[in-house]
C-alpha atoms as one frame of an Amber mdcrd trajectory, in Angstrom:
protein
 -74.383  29.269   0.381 -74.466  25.503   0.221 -76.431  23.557  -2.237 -78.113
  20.551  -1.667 -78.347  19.928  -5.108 -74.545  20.353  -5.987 -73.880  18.413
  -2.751 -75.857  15.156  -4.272 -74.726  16.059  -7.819 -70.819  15.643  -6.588
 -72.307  12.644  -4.688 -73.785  11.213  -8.126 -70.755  11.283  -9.666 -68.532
  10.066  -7.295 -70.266   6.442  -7.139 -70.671   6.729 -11.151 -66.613   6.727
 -10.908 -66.905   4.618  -8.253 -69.059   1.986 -10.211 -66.919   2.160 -13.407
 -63.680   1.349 -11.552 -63.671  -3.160 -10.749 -60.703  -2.665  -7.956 -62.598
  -0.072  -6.229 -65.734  -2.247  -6.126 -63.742  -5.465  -5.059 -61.934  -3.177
  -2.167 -65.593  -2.142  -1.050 -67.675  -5.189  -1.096 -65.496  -7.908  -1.425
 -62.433  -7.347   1.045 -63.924  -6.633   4.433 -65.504  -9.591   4.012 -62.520
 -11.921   3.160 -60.625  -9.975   5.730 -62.664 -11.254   8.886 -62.964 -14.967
   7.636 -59.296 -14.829   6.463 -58.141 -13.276   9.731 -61.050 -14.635  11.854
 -59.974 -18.173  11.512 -56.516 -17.652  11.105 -55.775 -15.535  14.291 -56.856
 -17.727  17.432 -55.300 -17.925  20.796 -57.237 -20.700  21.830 -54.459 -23.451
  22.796 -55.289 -27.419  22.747 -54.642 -30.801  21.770 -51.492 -29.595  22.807
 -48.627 -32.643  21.797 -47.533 -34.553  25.097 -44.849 -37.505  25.288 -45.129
 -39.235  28.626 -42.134 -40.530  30.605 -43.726 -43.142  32.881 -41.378 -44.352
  35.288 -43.856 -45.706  37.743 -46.453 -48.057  35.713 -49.040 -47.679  38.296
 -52.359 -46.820  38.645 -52.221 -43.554  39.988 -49.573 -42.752  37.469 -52.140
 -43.747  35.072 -54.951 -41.696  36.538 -52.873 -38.298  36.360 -51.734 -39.047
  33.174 -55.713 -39.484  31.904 -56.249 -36.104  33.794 -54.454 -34.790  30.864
 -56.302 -36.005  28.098 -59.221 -35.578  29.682 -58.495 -32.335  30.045 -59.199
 -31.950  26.015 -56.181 -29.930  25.776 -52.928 -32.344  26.098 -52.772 -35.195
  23.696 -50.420 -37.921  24.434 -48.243 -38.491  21.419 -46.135 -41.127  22.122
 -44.317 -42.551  25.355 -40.837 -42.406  25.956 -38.441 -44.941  27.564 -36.235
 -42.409  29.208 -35.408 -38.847  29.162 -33.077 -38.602  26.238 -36.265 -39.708
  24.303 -38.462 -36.765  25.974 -35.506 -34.493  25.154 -35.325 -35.799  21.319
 -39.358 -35.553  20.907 -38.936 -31.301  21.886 -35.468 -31.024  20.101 -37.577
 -32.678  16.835 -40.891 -30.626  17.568 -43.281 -33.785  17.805 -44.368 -32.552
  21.245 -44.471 -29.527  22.738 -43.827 -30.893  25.911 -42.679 -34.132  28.241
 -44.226 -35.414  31.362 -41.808 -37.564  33.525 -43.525 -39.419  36.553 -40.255
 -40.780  38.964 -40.635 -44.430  40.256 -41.989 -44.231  43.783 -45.151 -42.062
  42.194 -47.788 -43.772  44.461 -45.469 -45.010  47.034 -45.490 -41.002  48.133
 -49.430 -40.067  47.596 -50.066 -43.604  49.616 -47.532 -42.128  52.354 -48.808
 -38.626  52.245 -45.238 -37.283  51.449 -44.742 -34.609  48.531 -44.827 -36.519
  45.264 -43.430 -34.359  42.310 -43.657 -34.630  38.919 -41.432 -32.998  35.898
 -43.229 -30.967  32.825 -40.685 -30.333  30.222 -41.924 -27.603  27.912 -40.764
 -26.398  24.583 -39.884 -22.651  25.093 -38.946 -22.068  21.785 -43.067 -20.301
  21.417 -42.890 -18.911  24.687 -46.734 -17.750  24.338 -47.983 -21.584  24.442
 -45.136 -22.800  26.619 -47.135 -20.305  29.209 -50.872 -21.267  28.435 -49.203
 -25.095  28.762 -47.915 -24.159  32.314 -51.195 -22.879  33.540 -53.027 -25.521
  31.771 -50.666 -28.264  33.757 -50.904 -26.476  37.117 -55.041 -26.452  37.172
 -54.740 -30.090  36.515 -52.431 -31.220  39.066 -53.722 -29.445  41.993 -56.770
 -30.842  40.643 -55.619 -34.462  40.686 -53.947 -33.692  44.194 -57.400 -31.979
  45.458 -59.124 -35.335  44.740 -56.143 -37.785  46.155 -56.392 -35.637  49.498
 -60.546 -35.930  49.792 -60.338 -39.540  48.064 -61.832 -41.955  50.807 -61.486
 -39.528  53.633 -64.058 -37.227  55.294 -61.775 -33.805  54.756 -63.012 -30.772
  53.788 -60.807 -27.925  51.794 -61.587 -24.981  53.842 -62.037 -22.358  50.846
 -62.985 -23.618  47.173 -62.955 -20.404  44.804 -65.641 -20.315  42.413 -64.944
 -18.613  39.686 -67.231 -17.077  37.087 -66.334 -15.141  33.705 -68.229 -12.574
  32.480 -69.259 -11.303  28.988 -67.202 -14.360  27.489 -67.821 -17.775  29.562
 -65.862 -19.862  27.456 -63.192 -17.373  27.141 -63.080 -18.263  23.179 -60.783
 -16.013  21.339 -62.855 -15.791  18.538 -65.659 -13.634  20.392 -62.528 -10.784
  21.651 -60.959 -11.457  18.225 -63.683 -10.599  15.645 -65.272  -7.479  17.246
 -61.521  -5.854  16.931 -61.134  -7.232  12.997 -64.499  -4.892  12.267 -62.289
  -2.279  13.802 -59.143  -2.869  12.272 -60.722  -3.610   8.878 -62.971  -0.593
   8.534 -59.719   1.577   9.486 -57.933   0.073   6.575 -60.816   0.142   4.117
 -61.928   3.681   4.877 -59.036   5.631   4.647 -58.147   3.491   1.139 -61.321
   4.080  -0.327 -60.988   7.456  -0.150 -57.185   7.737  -0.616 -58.002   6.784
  -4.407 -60.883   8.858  -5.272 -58.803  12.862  -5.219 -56.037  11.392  -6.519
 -57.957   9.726  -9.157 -58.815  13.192 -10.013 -55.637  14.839 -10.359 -54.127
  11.805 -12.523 -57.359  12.061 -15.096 -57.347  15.728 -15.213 -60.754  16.206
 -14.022 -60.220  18.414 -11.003 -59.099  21.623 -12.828 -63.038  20.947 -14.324
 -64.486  20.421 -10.962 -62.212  23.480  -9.726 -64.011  25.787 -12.139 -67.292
  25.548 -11.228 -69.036  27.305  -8.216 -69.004  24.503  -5.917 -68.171  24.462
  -2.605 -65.113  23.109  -0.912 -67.585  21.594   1.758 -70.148  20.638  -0.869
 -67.097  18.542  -2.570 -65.909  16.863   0.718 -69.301  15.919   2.127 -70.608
  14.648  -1.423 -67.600  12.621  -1.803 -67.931  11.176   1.593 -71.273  10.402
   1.540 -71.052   7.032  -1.015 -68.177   6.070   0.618 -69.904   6.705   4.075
 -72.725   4.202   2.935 -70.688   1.552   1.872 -68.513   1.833   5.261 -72.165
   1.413   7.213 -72.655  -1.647   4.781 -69.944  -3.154   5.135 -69.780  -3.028
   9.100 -73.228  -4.431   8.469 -71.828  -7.230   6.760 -69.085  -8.331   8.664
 -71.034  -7.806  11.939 -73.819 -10.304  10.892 -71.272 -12.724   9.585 -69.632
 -12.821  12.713 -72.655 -13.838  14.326 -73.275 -16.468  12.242 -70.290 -17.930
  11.205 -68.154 -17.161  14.162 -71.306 -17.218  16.729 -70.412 -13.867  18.323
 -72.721 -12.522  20.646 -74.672  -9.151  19.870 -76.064  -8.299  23.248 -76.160
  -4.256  22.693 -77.962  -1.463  21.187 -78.093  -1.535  16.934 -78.453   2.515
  16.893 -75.514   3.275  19.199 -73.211   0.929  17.455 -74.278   2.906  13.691
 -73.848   6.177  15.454 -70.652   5.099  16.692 -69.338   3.507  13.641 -70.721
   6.929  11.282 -68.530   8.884  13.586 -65.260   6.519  13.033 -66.208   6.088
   9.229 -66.752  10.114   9.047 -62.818  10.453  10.579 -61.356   7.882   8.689
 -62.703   8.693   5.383 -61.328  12.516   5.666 -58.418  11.376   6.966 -57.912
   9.285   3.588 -59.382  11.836   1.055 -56.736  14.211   2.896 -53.922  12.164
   1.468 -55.476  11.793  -1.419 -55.659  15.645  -1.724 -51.887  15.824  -0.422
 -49.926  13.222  -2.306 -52.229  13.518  -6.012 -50.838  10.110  -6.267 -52.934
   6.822  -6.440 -50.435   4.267  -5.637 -48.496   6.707  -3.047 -51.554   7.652
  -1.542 -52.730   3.902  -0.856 -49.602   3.467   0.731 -49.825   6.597   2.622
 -52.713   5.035   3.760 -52.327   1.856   4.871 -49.269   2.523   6.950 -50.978
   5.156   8.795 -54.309   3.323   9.230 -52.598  -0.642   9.108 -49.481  -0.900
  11.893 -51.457   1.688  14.464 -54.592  -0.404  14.284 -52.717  -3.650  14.524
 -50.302  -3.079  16.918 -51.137  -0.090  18.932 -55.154   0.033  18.956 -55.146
  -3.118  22.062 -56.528  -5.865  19.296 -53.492  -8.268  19.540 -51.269  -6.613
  22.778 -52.265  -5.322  26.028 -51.215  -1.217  25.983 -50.744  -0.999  29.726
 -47.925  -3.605  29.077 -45.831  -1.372  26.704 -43.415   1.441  26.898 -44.454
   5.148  28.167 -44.038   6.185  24.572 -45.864   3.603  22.981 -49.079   4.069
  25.290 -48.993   7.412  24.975 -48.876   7.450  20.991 -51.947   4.964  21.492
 -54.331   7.686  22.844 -53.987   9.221  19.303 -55.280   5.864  17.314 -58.719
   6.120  16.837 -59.248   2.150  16.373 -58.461   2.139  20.050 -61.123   3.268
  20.986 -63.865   1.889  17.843 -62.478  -1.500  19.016 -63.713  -0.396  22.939
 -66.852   0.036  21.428 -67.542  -3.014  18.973 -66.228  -5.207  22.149 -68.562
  -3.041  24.517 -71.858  -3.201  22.161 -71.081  -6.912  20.998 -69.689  -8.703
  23.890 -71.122  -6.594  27.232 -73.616  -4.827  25.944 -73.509  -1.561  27.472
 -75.039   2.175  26.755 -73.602   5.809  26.196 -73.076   5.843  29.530 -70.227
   2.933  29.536 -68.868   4.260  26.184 -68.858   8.326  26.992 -65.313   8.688
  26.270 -65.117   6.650  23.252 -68.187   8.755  22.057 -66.116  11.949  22.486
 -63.172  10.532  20.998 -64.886   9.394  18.006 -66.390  13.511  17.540 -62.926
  14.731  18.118 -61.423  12.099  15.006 -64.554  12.885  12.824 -64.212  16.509
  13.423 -60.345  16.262  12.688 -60.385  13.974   9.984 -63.355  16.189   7.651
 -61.371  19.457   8.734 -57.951  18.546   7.332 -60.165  16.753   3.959 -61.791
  20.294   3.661 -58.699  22.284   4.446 -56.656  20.003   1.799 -59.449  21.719
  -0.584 -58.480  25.090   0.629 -56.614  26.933  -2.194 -57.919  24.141  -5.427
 -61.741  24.208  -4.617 -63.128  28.294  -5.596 -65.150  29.484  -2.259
């Protein structure tokens, strides 16, 4: 039979150890939070004031014009101008721009003439990922500058004009995709090393051959270990979530309740999965390092925080159904950024029963043959 009060007595003393050790405290309170700013400002994938040397061959006005489409663009600066192409080539070779825009003589002489007029972006491939978000960035602003040579002084219509219009994220800043995954990734990380520490911690003070011989529960050690731990998971989402409001201006458009719910489910799995190494390994240091390479390189790389998974291997997406922050960082992006209900998040929901249930079954069955019945 289960006792409530040997459930909150095992509880009691777990955040009296808890409390009495600095590095736990500082990995509870203090590292989430230096996490997201740390990572927050450092990860970004917003490109601009990108470094442009201009190759000007034609010194006229409309050379002059598409050349100011760029800066006004706000995201090419012109660096310097070169007097020929060896200096454009010299300027990428040396890394003072990341790319070179040559404009040929006879510039104007072909938009006047209404023949073909091309330009030349040199591009430093060396970072591929901004040499391709400085393609796209030069395309919209050439057809742009061509769209308003063909309708300048002229009575021509374009027969189709696309409007576009993004949802959930207008100004497509990184910052609002970014810091809804960090809660993710961070609370996987924290959880399972919180945890990780506190059987181990047992085992290497001798205390657990005391807590073995009294008549508690295996369950009523689990759950009263989790349940600190548990709280301090729900604060420190709390945290982090209202800093990235503030400081980041992230928008909270969903529900408060399904986002707990959702996050005591995750917090649930991820703490038994780290007490569960803790209860394997007996070992403090081996244990933290059990745990961050399970919880660290699966929530980085294969959760869909920094890389697309439909663009990876078969094997790769397929090991991703089995990371948990895949689908925690489905619903921080879902509750912060669209704002949608169960009914949007349904699977996630399930998967987030299925890791709870899984991660407190292999804590309690780690307790199996140390914990009397």
């Amino acid at each position: 039979m289960l006792s409530r009060m040997r459930l909150f007595a095992v509880a009691r003393k777990e955040w009296i150890q808890l409390r009495r050790d600095p590095r736990s405290m500082v990995l509870a309170f203090a590292l989430p939070l230096f996490l997201l700013l740390f990572f927050g400002y450092a990860i970004t994938w917003d490109v601009r004031n990108l470094r442009l040397t201009v190759l000007d061959q034609d010194r006229s006005a409309s050379s002059r014009a598409l050349i100011e489409s760029f800066v006004a663009s706000g995201y090419f600066e012109v660096v310097s101008y070169a007097s020929s192409l060896s200096d454009v080539e010299g300027a990428l070779v040396d890394g003072a721009a990341i790319g070179g825009l040559v404009i040929p003589p006879g510039f104007t002489r072909a938009l006047s003439g209404g023949a073909p007029a091309p330009i030349q972006l040199l591009l430093d491939g060396s970072d591929a990922n901004t040499a391709t978000i400085a393609l796209n960035y030069a395309s919209a602003i050439t057809a742009g500058f061509s769209r308003r040579v063909l309708l300048d002084g002229s009575r021509l219509v374009v027969p189709a004009v696309a409007e576009t219009r993004v949802w959930y994220n207008p100004t497509l800043a990184s910052r609002n995709m970014i810091v809804p995954g960090l809660i993710a990734v961070i609370m996987s990380i924290i959880a399972a090393m919180l945890t990780a520490l506190t059987i181990a911690r047992e085992w290497e003070r001798g205390t657990m051959e005391q807590l073995a011989a009294t008549p508690v529960h295996r369950l009523e050690v689990v759950f009263g270990k989790l349940i600190p731990y548990l709280g301090i998971g729900l604060f420190d989402v709390a945290v982090t979530a209202i800093a990235g409001i503030i400081i980041f201006g992230v928008p909270f458009r969903g529900s408060v309740l399904l986002l707990g719910a959702m996050t005591t489910l995750f917090l649930l799995g991820a703490l038994g999965l780290g007490m569960f190494i803790s209860a394997t390994l007996k070992s403090q240091v081996l244990a933290t390092q059990v745990a961050m390479v399970v919880t660290y390189l699966p929530a980085l790389l294969l959760s869909g925080f920094l890389f697309d998974i439909a663009s990876m291997p078969v094997v790769l997406r397929a090991v991703s159904f089995i990371v948990p922050a895949k689908y925690y960082i489905a619903v921080t992006r879902g509750v912060f950024l669209k704002g949608v209900g169960i009914e949007a998040l349904w699977v996630q929901a399930f998967s987030m029963v299925v890791f709870a249930t899984v991660g407190i079954a292999l804590a309690v069955g780690a307790f199996n043959k140390r914990i009397a019945e």
